[in-house]
FIMAR-130014 format. One line per field, with one value per residue (C-alpha): residue in three letters; z, y, x. Coordinates in Angstrom, 1 decimal. Layout:
residuo	(ala | ...)
zz	(Z | ...)
yy	(Y | ...)
xx	(X | ...)
//
This chain:
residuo	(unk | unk | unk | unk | unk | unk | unk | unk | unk | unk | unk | unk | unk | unk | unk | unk | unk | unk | unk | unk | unk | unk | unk | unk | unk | unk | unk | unk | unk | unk | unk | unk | unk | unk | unk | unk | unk | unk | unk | unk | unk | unk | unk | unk | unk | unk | unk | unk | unk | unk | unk | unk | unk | unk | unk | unk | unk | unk | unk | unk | unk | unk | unk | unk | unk | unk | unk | unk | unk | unk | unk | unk | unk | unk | unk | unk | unk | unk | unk | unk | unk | unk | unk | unk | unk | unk | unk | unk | unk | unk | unk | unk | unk | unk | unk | unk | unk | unk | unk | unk | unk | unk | unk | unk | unk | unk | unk | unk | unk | unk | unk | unk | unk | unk | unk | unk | unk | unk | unk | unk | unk | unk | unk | unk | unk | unk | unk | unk | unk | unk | unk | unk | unk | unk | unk | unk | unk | unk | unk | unk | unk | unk | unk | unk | unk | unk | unk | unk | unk | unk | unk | unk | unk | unk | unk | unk | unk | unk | unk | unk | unk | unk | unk | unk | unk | unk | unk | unk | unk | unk | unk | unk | unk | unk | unk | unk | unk | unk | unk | unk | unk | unk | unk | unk | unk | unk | unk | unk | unk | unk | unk | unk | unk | unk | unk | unk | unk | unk | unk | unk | unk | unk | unk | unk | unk | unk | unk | unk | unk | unk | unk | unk | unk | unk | unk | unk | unk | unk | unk | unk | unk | unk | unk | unk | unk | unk | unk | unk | unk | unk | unk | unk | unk | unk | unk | unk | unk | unk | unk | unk | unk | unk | unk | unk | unk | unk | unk | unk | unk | unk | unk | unk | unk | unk | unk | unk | unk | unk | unk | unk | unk | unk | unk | unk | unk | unk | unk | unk | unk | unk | unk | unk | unk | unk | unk | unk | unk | unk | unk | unk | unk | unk | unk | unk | unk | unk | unk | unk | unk | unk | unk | unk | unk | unk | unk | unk | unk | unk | unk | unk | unk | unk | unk | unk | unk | unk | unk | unk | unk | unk | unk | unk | unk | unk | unk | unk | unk | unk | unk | unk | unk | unk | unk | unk | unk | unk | unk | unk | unk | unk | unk | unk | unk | unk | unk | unk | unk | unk | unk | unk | unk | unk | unk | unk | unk | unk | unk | unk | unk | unk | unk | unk | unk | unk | unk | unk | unk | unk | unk | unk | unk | unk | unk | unk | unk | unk | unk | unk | unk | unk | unk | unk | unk | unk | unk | unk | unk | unk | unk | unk | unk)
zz	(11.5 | 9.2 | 10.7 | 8.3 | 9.2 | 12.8 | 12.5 | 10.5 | 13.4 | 16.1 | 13.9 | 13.5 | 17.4 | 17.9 | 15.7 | 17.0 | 20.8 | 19.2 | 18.3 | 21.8 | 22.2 | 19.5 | 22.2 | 19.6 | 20.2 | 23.7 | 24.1 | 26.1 | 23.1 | 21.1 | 23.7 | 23.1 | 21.5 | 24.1 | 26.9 | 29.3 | 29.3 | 32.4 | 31.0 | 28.8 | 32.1 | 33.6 | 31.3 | 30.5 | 34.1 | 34.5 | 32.6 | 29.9 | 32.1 | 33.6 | 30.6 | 30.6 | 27.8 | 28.4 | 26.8 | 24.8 | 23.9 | 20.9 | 19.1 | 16.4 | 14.4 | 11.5 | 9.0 | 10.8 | 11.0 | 14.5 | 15.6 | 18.3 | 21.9 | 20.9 | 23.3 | 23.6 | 25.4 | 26.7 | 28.9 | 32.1 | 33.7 | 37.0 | 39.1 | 38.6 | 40.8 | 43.1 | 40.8 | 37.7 | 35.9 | 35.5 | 32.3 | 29.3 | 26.7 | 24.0 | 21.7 | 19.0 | 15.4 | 12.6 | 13.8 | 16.9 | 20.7 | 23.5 | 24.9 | 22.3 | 24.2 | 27.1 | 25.5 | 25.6 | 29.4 | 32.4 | 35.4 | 34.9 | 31.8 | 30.0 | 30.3 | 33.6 | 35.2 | 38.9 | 38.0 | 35.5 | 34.7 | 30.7 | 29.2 | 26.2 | 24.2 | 21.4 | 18.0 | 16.4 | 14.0 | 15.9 | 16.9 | 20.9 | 20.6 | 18.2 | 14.9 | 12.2 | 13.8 | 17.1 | 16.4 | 14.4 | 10.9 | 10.9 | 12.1 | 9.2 | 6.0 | 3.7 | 5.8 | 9.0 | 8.6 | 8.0 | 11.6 | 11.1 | 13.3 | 14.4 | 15.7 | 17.5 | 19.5 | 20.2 | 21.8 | 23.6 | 25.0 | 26.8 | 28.2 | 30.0 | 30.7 | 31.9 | 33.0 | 34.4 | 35.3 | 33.0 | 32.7 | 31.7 | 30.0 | 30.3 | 27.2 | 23.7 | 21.6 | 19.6 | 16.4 | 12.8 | 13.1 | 16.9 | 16.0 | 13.1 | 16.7 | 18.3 | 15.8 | 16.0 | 20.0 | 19.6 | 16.9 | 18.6 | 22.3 | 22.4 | 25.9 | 27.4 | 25.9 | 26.8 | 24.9 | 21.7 | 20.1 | 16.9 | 16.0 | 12.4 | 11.5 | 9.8 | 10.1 | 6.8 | 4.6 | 1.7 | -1.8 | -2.1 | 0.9 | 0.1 | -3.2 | -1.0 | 1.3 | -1.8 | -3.0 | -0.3 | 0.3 | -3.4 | -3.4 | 0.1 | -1.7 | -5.0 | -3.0 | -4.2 | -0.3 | 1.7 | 4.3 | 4.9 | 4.3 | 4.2 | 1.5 | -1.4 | -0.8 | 3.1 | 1.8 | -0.5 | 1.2 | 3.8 | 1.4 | -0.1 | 3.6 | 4.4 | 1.6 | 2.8 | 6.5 | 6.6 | 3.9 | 1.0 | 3.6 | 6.4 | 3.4 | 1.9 | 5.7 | 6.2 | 9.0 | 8.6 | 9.3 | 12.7 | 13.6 | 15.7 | 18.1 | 16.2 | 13.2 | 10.4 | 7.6 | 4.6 | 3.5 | 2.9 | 6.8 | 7.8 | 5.1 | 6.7 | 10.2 | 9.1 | 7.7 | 11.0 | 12.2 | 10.0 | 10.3 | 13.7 | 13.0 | 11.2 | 7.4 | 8.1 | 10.9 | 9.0 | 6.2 | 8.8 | 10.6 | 6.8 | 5.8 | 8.9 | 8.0 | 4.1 | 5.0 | 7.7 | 7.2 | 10.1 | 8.3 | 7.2 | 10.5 | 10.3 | 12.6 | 9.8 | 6.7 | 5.3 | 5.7 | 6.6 | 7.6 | 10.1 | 11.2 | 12.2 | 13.3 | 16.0 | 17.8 | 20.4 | 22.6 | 22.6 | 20.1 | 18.9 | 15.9 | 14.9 | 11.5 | 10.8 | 7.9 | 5.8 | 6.5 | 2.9 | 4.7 | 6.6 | 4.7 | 7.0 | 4.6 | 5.5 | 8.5 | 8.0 | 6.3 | 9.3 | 11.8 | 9.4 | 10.1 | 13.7 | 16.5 | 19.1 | 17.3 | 16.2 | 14.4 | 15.6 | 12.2 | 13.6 | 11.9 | 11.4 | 8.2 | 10.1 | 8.5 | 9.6 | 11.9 | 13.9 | 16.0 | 16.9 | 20.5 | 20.9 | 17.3 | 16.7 | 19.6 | 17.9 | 17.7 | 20.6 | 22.2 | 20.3 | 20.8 | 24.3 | 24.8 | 23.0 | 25.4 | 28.4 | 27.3 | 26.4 | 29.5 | 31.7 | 29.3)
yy	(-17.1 | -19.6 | -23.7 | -24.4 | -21.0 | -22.2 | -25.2 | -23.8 | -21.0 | -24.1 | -26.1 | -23.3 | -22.1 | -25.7 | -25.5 | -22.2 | -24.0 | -26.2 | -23.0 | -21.6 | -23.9 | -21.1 | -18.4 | -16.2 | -17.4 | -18.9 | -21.2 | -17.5 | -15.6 | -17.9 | -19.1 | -16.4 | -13.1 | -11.6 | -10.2 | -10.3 | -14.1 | -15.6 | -18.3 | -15.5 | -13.2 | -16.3 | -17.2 | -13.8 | -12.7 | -15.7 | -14.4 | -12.1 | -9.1 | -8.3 | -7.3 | -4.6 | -2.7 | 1.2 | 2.7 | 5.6 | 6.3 | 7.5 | 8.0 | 10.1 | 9.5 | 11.6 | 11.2 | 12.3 | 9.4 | 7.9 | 3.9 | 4.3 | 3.0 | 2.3 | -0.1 | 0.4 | -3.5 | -3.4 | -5.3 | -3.8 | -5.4 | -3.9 | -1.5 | 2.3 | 4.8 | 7.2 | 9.8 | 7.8 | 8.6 | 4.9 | 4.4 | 2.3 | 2.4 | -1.4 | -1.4 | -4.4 | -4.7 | -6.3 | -10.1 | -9.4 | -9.4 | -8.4 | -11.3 | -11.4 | -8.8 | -11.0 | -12.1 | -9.1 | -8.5 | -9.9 | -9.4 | -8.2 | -7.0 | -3.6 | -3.6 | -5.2 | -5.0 | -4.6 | -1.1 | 0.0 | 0.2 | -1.7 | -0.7 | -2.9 | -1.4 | -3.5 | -2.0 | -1.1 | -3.9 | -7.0 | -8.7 | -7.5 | -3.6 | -2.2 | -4.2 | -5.5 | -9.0 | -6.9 | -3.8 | -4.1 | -3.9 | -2.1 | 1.0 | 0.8 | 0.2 | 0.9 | -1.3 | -0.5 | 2.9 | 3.5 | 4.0 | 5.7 | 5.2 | 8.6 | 7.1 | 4.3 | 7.0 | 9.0 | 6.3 | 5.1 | 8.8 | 8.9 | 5.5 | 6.9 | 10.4 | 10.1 | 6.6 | 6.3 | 9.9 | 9.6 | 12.8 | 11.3 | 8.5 | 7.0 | 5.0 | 4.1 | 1.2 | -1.1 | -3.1 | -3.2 | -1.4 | -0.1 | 0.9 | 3.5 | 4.6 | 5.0 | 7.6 | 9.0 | 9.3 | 10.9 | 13.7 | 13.9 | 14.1 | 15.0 | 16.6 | 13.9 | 11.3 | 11.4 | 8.7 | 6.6 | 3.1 | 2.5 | -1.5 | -2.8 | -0.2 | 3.5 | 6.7 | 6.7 | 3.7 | 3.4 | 3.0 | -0.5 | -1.2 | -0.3 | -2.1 | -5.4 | -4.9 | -4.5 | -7.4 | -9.4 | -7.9 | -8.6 | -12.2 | -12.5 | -10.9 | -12.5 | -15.5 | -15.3 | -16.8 | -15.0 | -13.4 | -16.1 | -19.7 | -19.9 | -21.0 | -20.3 | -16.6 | -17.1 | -19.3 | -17.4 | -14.3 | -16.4 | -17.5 | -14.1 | -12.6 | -15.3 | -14.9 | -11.4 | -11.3 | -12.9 | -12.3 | -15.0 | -15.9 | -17.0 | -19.4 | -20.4 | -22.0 | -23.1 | -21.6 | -21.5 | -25.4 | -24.5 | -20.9 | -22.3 | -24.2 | -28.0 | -29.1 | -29.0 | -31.7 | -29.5 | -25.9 | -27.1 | -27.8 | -24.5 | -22.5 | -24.5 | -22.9 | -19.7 | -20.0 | -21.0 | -17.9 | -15.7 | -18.1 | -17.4 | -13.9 | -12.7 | -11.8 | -8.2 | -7.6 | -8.3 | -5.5 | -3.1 | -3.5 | -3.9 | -0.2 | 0.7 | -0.1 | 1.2 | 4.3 | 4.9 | 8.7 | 10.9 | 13.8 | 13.3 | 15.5 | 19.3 | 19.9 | 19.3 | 19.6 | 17.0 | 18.5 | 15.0 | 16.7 | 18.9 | 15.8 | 14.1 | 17.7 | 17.6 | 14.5 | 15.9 | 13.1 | 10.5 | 8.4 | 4.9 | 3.8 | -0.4 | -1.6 | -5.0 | -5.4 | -7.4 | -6.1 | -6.6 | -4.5 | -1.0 | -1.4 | 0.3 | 2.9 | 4.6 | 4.9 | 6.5 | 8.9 | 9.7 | 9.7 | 12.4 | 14.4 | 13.7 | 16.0 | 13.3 | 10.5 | 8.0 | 4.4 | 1.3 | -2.1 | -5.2 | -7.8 | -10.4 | -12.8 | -13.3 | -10.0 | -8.1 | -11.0 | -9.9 | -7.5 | -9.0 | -11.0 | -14.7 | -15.4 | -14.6 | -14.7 | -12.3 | -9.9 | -9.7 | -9.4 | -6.6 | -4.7 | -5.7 | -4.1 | -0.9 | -0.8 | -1.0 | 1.3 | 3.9 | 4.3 | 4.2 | 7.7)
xx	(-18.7 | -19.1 | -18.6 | -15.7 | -13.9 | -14.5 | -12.8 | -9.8 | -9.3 | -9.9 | -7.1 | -4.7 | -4.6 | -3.6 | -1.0 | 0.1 | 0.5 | 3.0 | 5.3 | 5.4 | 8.4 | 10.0 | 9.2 | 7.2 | 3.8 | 2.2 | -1.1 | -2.4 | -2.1 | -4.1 | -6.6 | -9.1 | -9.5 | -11.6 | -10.2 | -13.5 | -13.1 | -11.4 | -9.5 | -8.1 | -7.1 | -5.7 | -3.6 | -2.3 | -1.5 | 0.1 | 3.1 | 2.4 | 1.1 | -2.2 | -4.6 | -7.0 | -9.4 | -9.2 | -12.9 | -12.2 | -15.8 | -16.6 | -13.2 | -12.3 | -9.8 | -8.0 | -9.9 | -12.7 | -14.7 | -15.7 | -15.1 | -18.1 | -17.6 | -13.8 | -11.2 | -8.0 | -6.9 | -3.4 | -1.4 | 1.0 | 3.8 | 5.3 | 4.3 | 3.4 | 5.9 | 4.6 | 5.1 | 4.4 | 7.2 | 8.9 | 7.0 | 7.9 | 5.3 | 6.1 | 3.5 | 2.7 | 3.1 | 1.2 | -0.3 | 1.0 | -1.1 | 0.4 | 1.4 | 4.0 | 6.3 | 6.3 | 9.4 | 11.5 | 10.3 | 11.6 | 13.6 | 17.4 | 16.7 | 16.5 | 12.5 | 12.8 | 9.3 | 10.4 | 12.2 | 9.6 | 5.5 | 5.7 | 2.6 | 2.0 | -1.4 | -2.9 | -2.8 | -6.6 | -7.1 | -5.9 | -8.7 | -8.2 | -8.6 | -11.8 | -11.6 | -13.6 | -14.2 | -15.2 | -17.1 | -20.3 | -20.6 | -24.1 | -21.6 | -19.9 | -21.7 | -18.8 | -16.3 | -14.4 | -12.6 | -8.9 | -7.3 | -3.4 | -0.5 | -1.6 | -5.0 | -3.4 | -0.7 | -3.2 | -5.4 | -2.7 | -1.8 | -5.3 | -4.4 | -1.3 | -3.1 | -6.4 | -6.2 | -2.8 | -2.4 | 1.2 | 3.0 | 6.5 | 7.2 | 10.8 | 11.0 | 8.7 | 10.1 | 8.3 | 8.8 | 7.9 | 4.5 | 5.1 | 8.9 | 6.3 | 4.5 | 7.6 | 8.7 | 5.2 | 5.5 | 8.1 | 7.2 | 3.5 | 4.9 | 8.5 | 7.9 | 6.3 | 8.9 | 12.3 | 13.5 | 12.4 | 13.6 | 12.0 | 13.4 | 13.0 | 10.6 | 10.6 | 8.6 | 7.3 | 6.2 | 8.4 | 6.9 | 8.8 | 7.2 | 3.6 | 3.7 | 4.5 | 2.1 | -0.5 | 0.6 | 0.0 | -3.6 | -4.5 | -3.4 | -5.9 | -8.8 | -8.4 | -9.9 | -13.8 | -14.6 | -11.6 | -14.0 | -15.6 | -13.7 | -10.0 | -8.8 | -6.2 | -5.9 | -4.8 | -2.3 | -1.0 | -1.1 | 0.9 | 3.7 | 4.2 | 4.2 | 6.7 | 9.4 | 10.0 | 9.7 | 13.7 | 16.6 | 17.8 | 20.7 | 18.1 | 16.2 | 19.8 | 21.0 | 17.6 | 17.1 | 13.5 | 12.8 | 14.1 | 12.0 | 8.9 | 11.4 | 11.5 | 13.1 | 10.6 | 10.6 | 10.1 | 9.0 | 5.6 | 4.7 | 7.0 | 4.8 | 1.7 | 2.6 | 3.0 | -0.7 | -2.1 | -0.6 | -2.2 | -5.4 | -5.9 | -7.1 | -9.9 | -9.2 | -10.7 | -8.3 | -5.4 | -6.6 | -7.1 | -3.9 | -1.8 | -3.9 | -2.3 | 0.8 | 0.7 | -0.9 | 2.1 | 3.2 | 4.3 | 3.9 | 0.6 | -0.7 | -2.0 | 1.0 | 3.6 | 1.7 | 3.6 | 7.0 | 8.7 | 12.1 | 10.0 | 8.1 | 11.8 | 12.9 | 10.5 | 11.6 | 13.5 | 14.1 | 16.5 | 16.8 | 18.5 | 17.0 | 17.2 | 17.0 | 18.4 | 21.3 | 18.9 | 15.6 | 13.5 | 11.0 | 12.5 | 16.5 | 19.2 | 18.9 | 16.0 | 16.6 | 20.3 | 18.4 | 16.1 | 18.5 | 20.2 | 16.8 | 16.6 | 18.6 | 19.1 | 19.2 | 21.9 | 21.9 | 22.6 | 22.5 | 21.4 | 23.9 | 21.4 | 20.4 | 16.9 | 16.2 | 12.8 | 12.3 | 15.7 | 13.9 | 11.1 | 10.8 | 11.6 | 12.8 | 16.7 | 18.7 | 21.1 | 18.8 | 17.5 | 21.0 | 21.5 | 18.1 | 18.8 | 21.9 | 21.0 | 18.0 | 20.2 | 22.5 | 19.6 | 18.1 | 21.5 | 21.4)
//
């Protein structure tokens, strides 16, 4: 890593400390990206779970290719049952650690740690489980291969299986990108789930979507120096990524000078915080978490042959699906027209002007109320 692009990183993780008062990102998440150091452990247990990497060997994934002496990190909260069926599995979603759930966890409520075990497993690609920044390049001469949501719930089912001994699992929700593995989980393993809660997210990237998502990635790579010196193309990735991530009502009431927890003087410092977000990870990761996220298609498995009304048909377990009213993202109606696919499934609409950002943790309080009530009625189920 190159001085400068050390110094940015060191300046935007300082930066990122001063939006934990928002409740979306803590001084642990940003403190270090490598889970074997103890400050890192210390901070995380303190609060945000106790961390651990799960070594899958050598992986396969999909496409055939093999990440070689693949992690899986995660993070657990509770305690296991003697049978080990009080399993919630809360995965993350693009930019996000697992630190970030911490917010949607806590005592008294719906993923309330001293009823269930809350396994939270990093997503390939950012920056804690294998990724570019941490597996070496000499293994992959033609760049880091494309891991699918497939890869990443299929990872995560040895976790529970061969290291947890799992045989039931209570509960999968996630958001954005882990609300895609919840649908997943639930085609995948419908015997082993008995209930899914997909937030903000869909089971299939829409063509709108994918042509954002390019959009982004070609404004980070037309930056000559992007993999190696911020510059230009972060920011602009960053703005572009920003002006969808909440609806035209959330920009018109300027909510947005008030999202990392202190009144912001002007849209250039809030775009400036949402740069040292995306900053603080290596530009590689955030390509191999965003081809994640455009190549996003549960019927793209052998099992389904890509018959996407089969691939919903076989989610057998129960399901609430959560988009948000003004999601510029996963619009409530793709997902009506999923549920209409699914046998146990029904809708709930987050009423929300935050937009995608509704269902994420520690941002709107209205929608978390709502994701938090859906949860609790879910599992009462």
């Amino acid at each position: 890593m190159s001085i400068s692009r050390r110094k940015f990183i060191e300046s935007a993780t300082l930066a990122l400390v001063g939006m934990a008062a928002g409740g979306k990102v803590s001084a642990a998440t940003v403190s270090s990206r490598d889970q074997n150091d103890p400050a890192f452990r210390t901070a995380v247990s303190s609060g945000n779970g106790i961390p651990g990497v799960y070594k899958l060997g050598d992986f396969e994934l999909q496409s055939g290719e093999v990440i070689p002496e693949a992690r899986l990190s995660y993070a657990t909260h509770g305690t296991l049952n003697a049978d080990h069926t009080n399993v919630i599995v809360y995965g993350t979603w693009y930019s996000g650690r697992h630190s970030d759930n911490a917010a949607m966890i806590g005592e008294g409520r719906a993923l309330d740690p001293t009823r269930y075990f809350i396994i939270v497993p990093d997503m390939f690609g950012n920056g804690l489980s294998s990724s570019p920044s941490n597996t070496s390049e000499a293994a992959y001469p033609e760049g880091f291969p494309l891991v699918t949501v497939y890869d990443n719930v299929e990872a995560q089912y040895r976790l529970l299986r061969d290291h947890f001994a799992v045989e039931h699992v209570e509960l999968v929700t996630g958001f954005s990108m882990s609300a895609q593995q919840a649908f997943h989980w639930g085609a995948l393993h419908s015997g082993f789930v008995e209930r899914i809660a997909p937030v903000c997210g869909s089971s299939k990237t829409s063509t709108h979507n994918w042509l954002f998502l390019e959009g982004v990635k070609q404004a980070l790579i037309a930056d000559p120096t992007w993999e190696t010196e911020p510059g230009p193309g972060l920011r602009a990735f960053s703005t572009v990524y920003a002006s969808w991530f909440a609806s035209q009502s959330f920009y018109r009431e300027g909510l947005h000078l008030g999202m990392f927890g202190e009144p912001l003087p002007s849209m250039a410092e809030f775009l400036e915080r949402v740069t040292a977000h995306f900053g603080s990870f290596d530009p590689r990761d955030l390509l191999a978490m965003l081809a994640t996220w455009q190549a996003a298609d549960l019927s793209a498995h052998s099992r389904f042959q890509g018959d996407w009304q089969k691939a919903l048909g076989a989610i057998t377990a129960t399901a609430v699906v959560m988009p948000c009213s003004h999601d510029l993202y996963f619009p409530p109606e793709d997902n009506e027209i999923e549920v209409s696919m699914m046998p146990s499934a029904r809708l709930e609409v987050i009423p929300s002007i935050w937009g995608h950002l509704a269902g994420g943790p520690g941002y709107a309080s209205d929608g978390i109320e709502f994701v938090e009530k859906q949860l609790q009625g879910l599992l009462k189920n």
